[in-house]
DOMI-191313 format. One record per residue (C-alpha): x, y, z; residue number from 1; residue in one letter. Coordinates in Angstrom, 3 decimals, always signed. Each point is the difference from the previous one (the first is absolute). Layout:
REM DOMI-191313
{{X Y Z} NUM "A"}
...
***
This chain:
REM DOMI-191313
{{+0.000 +0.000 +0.000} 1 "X"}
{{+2.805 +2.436 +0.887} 2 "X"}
{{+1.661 -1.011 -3.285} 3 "X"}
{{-3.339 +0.964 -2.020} 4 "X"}
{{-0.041 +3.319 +2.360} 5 "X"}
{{+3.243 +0.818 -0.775} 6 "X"}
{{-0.098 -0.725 -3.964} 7 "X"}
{{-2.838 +2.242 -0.114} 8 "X"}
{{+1.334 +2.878 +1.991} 9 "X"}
{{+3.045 -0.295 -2.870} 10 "X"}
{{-2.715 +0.092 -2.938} 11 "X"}
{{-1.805 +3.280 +1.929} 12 "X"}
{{+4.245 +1.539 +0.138} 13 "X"}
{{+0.921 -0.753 -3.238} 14 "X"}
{{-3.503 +1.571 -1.251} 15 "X"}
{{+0.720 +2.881 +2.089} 16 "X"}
{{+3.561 +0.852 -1.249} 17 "X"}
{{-1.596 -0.680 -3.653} 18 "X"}
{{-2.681 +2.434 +0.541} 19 "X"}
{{+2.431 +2.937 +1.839} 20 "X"}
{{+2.081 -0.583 -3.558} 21 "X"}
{{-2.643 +0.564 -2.115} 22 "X"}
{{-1.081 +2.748 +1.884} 23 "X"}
{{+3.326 +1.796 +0.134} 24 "X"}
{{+0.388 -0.877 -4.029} 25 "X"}
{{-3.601 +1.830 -0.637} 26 "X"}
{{+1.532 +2.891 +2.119} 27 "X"}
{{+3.026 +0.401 -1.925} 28 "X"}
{{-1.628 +0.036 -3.316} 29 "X"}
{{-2.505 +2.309 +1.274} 30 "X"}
{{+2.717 +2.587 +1.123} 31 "X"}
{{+2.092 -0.515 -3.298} 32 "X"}
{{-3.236 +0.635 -2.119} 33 "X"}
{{-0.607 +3.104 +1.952} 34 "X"}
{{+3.717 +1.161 -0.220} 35 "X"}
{{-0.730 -0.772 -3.423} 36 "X"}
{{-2.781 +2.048 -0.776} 37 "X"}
{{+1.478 +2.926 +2.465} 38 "X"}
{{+3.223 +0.248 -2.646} 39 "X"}
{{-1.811 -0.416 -3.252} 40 "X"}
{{-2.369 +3.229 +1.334} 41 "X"}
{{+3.353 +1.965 +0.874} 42 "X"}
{{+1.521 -1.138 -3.523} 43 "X"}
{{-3.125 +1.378 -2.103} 44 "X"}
{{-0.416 +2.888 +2.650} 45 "X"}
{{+3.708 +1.012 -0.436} 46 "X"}
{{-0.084 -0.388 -3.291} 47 "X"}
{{-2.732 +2.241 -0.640} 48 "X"}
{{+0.950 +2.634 +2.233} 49 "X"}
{{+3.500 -0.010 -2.161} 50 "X"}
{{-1.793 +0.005 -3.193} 51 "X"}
{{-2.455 +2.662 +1.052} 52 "X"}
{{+2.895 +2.260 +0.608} 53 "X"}
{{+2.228 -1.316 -3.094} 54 "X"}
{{+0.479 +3.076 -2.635} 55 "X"}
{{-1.503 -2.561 -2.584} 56 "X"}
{{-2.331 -2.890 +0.365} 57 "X"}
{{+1.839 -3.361 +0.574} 58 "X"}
{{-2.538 -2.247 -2.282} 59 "X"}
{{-0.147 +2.932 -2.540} 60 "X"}
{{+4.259 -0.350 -0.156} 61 "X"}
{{+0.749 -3.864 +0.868} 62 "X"}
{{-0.474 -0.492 -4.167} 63 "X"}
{{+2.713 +2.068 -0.674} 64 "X"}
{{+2.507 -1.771 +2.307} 65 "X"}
{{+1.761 -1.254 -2.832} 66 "X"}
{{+0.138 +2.882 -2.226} 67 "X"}
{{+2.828 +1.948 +1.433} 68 "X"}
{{+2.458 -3.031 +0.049} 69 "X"}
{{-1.277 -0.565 -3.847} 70 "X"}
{{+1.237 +3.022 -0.827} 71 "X"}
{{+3.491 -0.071 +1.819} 72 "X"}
{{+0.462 -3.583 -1.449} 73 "X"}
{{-1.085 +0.845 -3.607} 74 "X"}
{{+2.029 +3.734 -0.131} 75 "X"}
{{+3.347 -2.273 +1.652} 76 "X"}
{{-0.513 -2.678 -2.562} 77 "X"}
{{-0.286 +2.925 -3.002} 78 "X"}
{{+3.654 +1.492 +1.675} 79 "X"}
{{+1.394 -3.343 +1.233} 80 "X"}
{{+3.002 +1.156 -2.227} 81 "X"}
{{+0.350 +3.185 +2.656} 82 "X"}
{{+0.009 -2.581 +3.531} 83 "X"}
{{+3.935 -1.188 -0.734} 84 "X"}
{{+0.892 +3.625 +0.313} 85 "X"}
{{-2.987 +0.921 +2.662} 86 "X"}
{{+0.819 -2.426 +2.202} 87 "X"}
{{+4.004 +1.304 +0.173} 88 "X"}
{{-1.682 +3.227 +0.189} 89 "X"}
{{-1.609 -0.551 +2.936} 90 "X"}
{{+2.894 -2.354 +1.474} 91 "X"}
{{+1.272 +2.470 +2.640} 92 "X"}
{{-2.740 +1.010 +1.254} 93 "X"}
{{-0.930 -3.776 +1.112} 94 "X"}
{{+3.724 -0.054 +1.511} 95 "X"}
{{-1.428 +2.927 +1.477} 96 "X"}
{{-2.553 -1.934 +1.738} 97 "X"}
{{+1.913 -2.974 +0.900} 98 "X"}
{{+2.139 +2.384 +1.908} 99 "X"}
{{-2.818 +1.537 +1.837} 100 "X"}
{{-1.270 -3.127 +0.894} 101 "X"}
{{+3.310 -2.020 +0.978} 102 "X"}
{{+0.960 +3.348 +2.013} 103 "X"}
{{-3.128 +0.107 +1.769} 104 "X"}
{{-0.230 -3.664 +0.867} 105 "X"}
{{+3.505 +0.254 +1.385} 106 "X"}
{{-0.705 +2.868 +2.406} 107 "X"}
{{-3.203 -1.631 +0.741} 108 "X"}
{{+1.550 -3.368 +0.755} 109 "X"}
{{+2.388 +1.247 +2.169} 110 "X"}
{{-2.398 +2.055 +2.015} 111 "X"}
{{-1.785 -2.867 +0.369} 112 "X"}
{{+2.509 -1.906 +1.669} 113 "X"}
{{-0.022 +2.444 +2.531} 114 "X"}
{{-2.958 +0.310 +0.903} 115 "X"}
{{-1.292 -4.034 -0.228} 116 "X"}
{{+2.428 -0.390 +2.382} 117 "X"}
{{-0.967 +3.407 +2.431} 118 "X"}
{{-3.957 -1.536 -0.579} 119 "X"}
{{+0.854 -4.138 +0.752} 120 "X"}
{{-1.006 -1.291 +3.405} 121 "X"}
{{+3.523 -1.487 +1.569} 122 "X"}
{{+2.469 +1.895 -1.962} 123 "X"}
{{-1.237 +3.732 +0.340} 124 "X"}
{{+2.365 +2.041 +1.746} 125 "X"}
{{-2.628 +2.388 +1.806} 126 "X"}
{{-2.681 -2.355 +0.397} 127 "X"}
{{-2.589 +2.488 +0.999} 128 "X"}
{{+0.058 +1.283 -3.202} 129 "X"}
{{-1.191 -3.149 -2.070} 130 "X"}
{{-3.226 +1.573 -0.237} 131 "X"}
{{+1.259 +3.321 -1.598} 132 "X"}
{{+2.311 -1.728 -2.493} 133 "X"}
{{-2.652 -2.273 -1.559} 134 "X"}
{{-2.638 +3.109 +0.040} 135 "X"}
{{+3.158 +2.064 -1.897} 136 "X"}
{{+0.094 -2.981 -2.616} 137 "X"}
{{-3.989 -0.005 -0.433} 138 "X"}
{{-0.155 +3.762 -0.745} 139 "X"}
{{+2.847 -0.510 -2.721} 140 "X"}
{{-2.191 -3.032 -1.674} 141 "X"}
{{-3.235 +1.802 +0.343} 142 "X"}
{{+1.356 +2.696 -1.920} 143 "X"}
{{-0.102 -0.286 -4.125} 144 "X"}
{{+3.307 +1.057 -1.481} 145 "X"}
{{-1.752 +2.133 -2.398} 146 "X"}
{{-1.280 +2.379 +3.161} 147 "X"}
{{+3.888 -0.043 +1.835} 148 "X"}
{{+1.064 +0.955 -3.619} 149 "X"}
{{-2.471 +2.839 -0.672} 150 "X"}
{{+0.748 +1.353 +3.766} 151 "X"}
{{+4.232 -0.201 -1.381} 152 "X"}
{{-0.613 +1.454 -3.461} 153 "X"}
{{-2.388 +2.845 +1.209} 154 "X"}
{{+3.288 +0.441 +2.666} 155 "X"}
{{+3.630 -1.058 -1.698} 156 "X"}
{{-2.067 +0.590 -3.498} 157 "X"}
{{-0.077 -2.825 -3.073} 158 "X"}
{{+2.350 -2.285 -0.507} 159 "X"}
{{+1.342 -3.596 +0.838} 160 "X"}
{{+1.067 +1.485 +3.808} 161 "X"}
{{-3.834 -0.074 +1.107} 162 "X"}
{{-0.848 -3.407 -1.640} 163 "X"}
{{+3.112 -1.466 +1.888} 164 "X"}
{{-1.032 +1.064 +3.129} 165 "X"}
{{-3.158 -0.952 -0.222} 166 "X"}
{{+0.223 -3.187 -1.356} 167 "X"}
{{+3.188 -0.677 +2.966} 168 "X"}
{{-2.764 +1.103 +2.682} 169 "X"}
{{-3.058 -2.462 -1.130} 170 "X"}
{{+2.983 -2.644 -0.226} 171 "X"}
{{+0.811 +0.328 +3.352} 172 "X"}
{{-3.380 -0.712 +1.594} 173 "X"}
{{-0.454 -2.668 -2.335} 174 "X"}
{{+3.171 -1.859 +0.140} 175 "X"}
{{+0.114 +0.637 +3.738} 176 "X"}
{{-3.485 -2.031 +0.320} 177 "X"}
{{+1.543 -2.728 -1.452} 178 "X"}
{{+3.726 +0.102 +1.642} 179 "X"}
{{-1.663 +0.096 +3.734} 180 "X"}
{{-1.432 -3.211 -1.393} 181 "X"}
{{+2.658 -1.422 -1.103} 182 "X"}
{{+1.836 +1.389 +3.136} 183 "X"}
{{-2.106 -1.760 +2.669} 184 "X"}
{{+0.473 -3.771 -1.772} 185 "X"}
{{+3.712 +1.105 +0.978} 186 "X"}
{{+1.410 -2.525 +2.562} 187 "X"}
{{+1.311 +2.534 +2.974} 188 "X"}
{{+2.840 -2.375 +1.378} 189 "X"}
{{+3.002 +1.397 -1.932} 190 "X"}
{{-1.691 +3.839 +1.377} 191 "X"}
{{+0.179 -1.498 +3.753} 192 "X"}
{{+3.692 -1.317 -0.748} 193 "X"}
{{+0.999 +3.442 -1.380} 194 "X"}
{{-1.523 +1.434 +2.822} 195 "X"}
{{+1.454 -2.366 +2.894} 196 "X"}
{{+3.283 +1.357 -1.838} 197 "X"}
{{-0.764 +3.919 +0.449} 198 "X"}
{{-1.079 +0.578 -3.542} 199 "X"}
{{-1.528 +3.067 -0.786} 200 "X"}
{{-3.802 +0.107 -1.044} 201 "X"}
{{+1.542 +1.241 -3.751} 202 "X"}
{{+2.458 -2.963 +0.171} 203 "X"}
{{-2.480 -2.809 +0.759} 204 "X"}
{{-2.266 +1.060 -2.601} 205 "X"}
{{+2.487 -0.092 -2.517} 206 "X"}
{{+1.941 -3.213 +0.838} 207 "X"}
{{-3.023 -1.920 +1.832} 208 "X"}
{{-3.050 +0.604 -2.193} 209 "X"}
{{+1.022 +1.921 -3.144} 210 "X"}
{{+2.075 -3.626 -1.225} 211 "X"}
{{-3.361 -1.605 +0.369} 212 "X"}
{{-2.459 +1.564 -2.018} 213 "X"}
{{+2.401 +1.904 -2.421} 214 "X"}
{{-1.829 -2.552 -2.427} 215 "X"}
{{-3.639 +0.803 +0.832} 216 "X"}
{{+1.320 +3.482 -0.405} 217 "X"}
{{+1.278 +0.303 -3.017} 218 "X"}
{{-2.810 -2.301 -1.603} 219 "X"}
{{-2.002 +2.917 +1.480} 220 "X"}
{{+1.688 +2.435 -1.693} 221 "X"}
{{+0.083 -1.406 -3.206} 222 "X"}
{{-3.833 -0.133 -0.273} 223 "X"}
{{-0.184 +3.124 +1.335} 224 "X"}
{{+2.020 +1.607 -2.826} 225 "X"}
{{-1.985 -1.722 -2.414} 226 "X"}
{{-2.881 +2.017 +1.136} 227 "X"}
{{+1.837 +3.023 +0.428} 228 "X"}
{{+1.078 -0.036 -3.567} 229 "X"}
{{-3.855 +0.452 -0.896} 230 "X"}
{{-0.518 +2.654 +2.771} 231 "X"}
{{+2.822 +2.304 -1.112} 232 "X"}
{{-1.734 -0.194 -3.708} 233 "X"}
{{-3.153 +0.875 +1.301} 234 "X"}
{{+1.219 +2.646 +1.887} 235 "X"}
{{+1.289 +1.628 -3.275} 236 "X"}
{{-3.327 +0.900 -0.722} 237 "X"}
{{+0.042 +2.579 +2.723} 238 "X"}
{{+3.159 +1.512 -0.772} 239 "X"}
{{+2.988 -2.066 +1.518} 240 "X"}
{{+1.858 -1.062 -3.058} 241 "X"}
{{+0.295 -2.972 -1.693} 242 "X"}
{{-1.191 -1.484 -2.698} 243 "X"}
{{-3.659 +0.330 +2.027} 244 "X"}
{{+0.633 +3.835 -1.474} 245 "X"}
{{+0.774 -0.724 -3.663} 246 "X"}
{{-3.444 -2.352 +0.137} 247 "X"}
{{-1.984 +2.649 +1.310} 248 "X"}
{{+1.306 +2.357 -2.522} 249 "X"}
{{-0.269 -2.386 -3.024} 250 "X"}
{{-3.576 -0.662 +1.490} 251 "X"}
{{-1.404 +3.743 -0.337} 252 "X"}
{{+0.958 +0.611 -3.390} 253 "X"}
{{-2.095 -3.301 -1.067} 254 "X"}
{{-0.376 -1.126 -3.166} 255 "X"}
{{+3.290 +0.595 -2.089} 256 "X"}
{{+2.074 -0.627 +3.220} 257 "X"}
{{-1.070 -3.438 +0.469} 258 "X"}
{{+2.782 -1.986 -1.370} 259 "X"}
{{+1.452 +1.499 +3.115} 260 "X"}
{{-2.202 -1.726 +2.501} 261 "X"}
{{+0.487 -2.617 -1.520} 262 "X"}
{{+3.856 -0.494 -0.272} 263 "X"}
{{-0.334 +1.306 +4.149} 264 "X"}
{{-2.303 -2.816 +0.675} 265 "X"}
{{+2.741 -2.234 -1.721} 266 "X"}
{{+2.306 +1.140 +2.362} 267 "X"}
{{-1.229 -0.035 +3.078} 268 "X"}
{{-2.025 -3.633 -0.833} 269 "X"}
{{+3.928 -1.181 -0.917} 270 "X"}
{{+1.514 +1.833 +3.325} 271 "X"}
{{-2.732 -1.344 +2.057} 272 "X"}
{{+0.165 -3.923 -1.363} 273 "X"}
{{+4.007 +0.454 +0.469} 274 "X"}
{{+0.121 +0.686 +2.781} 275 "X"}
{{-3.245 -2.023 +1.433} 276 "X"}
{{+1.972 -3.307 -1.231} 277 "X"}
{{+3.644 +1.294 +1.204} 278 "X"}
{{-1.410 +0.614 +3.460} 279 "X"}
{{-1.981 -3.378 -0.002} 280 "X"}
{{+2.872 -2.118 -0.908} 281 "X"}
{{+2.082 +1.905 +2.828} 282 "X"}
{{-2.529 -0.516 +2.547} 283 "X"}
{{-0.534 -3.532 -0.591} 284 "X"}
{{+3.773 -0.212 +0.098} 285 "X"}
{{-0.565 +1.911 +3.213} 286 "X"}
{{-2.919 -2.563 +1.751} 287 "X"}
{{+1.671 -2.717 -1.017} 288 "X"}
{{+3.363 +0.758 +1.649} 289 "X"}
{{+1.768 -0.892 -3.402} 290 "X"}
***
């Protein structure tokens, strides 16, 4: 009898558990349609607030997405003769950008250094400020480079100078996300061995943890120059050099200039795949300890 009792009272459990399942299942769909629904209104609310205050309707323009590139590719294909001597045209003012960008990436990589290690829990040297050092590195990555470089150009005036610095101060709060990281995977005995010894904080950094993740570091910084190499172009739409600046120009004269958008876009797509596969086979090179 207390066999039968018991067999039942395992039937009534199991039933139970089966039932709180499908009860928590039905829950979670309900909440996912809802969060559903609650991002499909935002998408066609946003969307029609943005098109409402669009200069031009965006149904009444999507058919003529593919008109402007029609006419770059067909007035570039009529002058393809003129790209040879477009594209050496144009040649320094990529080198131009390159510059900017492996300047900027430099400063910024070395700031943030610094300041992953000022902001890392374990290694900082004034502990209390942990807080003030991370908030420092969230300002700089909130900030666009485009608004640090119209602040500089409207201050040191146009030029490369502004982009540099602009593009240096987004790198630091960006790499310096990523180095604190890297910096707290760190192991800390050769930092207590150093220390044990009298090593200064400067000294422990650089012989304890630096070694370590020099690798993570550098991988960093390679894919962080890839992007900057697009930034600094952008930025030459504002007025910081580059070939970003010859685009722009080539750009407001239109049609008749467009052989020249097109032999820029051949550049930079060239620079940017260069570089992209350079700094891929280095950081593989990099992971893999090779």
């Amino acid at each position: 009898m207390s066999d039968l009792m018991a067999g039942r009272a395992g039937v009534v459990r199991v039933q139970d558990v089966q039932s709180a399942y499908m009860a928590m299942t039905r829950r979670k769909r309900l909440y996912g349609s809802v969060m559903l629904i609650v991002f499909i209104a935002l998408m066609v609310s946003g969307f029609q607030v943005a098109d409402g205050r669009n200069a031009g309707g965006f149904w009444d323009g999507i058919g003529n997405i593919l008109e402007f590139p029609g006419e770059v590719l067909a007035e570039a294909s009529e002058k393809s003769d003129n790209l040879p001597g477009l594209m050496w045209k144009f040649l320094p003012a990529l080198i131009e950008t390159i510059n900017i960008a492996a300047a900027s990436t430099l400063l910024g990589a070395m700031g943030a250094v610094v300041i992953s290690l000022l902001a890392t829990r374990g290694l900082a040297k004034w502990p209390r400020l942990i807080g003030l050092f991370r908030r420092m590195m969230d300002i700089l990555r909130a900030v666009p480079e485009i608004v640090i470089a119209l602040v500089l150009i409207f201050i040191l005036g146009g030029g490369p100078v502004p982009a540099m610095i602009a593009i240096a101060l987004h790198t630091v709060g960006a790499l310096g996300k990523l180095f604190s990281e890297v910096n707290e995977n760190a192991s800390l005995k050769p930092v207590e061995g150093l220390h044990s010894v009298g090593a200064t904080w400067e000294q422990r950094m650089w012989l304890g943890i630096i070694p370590q993740v020099a690798p993570n570091y550098v991988s960093y910084a390679l894919l962080r120059f890839e992007i900057n190499i697009r930034a600094s172009a952008i930025l030459g739409f504002v007025g910081s050099g580059g070939i970003g600046y010859d685009l722009k120009n080539a750009f407001s004269w239109g049609q008749g200039r467009y052989d020249e958008v097109a032999a820029i876009f051949l550049l930079l797509f060239g620079s940017i795949v260069f570089f992209d596969q350079m700094s891929s086979r280095y950081r593989n090179k990099l992971i893999a300890g090779e």
